[in-house]
C-alpha positions, 0 to 999 in steps of 0.5 A: 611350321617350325617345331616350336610354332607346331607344338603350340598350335597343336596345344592350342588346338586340343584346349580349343577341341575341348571346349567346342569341336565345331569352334576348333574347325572354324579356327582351323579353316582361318589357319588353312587360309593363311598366306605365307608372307609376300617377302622372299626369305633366303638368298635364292628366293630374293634373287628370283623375286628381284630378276622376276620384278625386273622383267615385268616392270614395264607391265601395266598393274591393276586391280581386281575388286572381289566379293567381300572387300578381297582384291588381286593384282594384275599385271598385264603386258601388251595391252592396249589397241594393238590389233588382233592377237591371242590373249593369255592369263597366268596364275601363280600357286601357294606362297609364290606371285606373278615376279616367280612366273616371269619367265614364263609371262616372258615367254608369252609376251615375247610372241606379241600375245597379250598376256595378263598374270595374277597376284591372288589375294594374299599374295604379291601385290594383291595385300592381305594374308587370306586365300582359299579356293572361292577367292582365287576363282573369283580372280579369275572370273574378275580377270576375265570380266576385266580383260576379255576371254583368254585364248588359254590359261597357265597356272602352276600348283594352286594356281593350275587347280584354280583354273581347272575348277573354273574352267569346270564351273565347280564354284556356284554363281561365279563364271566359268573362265572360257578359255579354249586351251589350260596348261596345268604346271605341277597342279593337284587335281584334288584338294582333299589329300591337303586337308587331311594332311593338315588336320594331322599336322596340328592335331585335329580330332575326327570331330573338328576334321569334319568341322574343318571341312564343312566350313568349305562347303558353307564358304563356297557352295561345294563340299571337299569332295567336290572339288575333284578337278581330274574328274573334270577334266574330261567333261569340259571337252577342251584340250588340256597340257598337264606338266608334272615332274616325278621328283616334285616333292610338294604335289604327288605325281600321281596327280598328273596320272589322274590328269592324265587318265581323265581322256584323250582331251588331256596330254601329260608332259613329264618334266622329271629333274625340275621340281615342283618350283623350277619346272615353271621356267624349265628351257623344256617346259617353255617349250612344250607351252609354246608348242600346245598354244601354237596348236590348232585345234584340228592338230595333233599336239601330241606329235608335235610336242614329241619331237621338242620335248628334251625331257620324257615325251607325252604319252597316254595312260589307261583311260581309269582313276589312278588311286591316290 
């Protein structure tokens, strides 16, 4: 938030405390929820939006009905009675959409797979202002219901921590997606760091922070804690490509290290140099997907991988929770 904007939400907040801590908390949760708006701002962001919406204009568009009147978007590429091939979906992360993951979308679809990529509510083409973890699980359990199961699943940010939690089953009543294969871009593997940053930011008090986090809990059947994506990771017994850059300013390495250290089902990629938003069209990273995808699962990817990656191989770490 700009500095004028933060000082009148935090005022706003403390008057709001005053009165009820548990009305600061709902208030807080709608806030959290928020989408950014869909128009890029700045000349880069406009230039990648323009190049991305080029490449996918041939796409078939869709949408996706979600619980409560929310919708998604979906693009899809070579769809249709093509004969036999892989199929992929795509998620993007907080404030972005699927023009920012075209590279990659056209990294997939240039192998003949039929690729689907989702704008969650809130964002792209998807309408409305309003996300949070259950809805963008719900869009993925509505692509796969819509499209059929994916051979392997790519998100970035958000989007990869979204699939992690679907693919663990976390969300009561929704389907899991059944993916044989995830590839996580730059995801965090836990969602409680982000709220406790943001009760900080605008001045929740300790009352109103557990308020916050309730209102999760009511809205998707689990409590904060729960949605520990690391600690899944290795219960889901499939293999998982987690890609992460040490300069990412946005999402803690030390994520991918929690990723990474959940079991040998997990391999860890360091893209160092990329970032938290180039990584996902990074030459290498493209690379390093299309390299686990082509995998059998009788393979050792891990191998394979070493010798097309140009940044910092895979490698293991100590099979113990890396603390945050």
């Amino acid at each position: 938030m700009a500095n004028f904007a933060l000082e009148v939400t935090r005022l706003g907040f403390s008057a709001l405390q005053a009165i009820s801590a548990d009305l600061a908390g709902r208030a807080a949760f709608r806030l959290f929820c928020r989408t950014p708006s869909p128009r890029p701002k700045g000349a880069r962001a406009k230039a990648a939006h323009g190049a991305g919406a080029a490449r996918l204009a041939g796409a078939e568009r869709f949408t996706l009905k979600l619980t409560g009147g929310a919708k998604a978007h979906a693009y899809r590429l070579n769809g249709g009675a093509r004969g036999k091939r892989k199929r992929y979906l795509v998620t993007h992360g907080w404030g972005s959409s699927a023009e920012y993951m075209a590279e990659l979308i056209s990294m997939l679809s240039a192998t003949g797979a039929e690729v689907v990529a989702l704008d969650f509510p809130g964002h792209g083409r998807a309408g409305g202002r309003f996300l949070h973890m259950g809805l963008a699980v719900g869009a993925i359990a509505a692509a796969e219901q819509r499209f059929g199961a994916f051979d392997a699943v790519i998100g970035h940010s958000f989007g990869g921590a979204a699939l992690m939690v679907s693919a663990a089953g976390l969300l009561p009543g929704v389907p899991p997606v059944t993916s044989e294969r995830l590839a996580l871009i730059g995801a965090p593997s836990e969602m409680a760091w982000l709220f406790a940053d943001f009760g900080r930011v605008i001045g929740l008090r300790p009352a109103a922070q557990v308020a916050l986090e309730k209102k999760v809990h009511r809205i998707t059947g689990r409590r904060l804690e729960e949605f520990d994506a690391a600690n899944a990771v290795g219960a889901i017994g499939r293999p998982v490509l987690v890609i992460h850059a040490e300069d990412d300013k946005e999402v803690s390495p030390v994520h991918a290290r929690r990723y990474g250290a959940a079991g040998p089902s997990v391999r860890l990629f360091w893209a160092n140099g990329f970032g938290h938003r180039r990584i996902v069209g990074a030459a290498p990273v493209l690379d390093a997907i299309a390299a686990f995808l082509d995998r059998g699962a009788d393979e050792e990817a891990g191998e394979s991988i070493k010798k097309d990656a140009a940044i910092i191989p895979f490698f293991e770490l100590p099979a113990r929770r890396a603390a945050l």
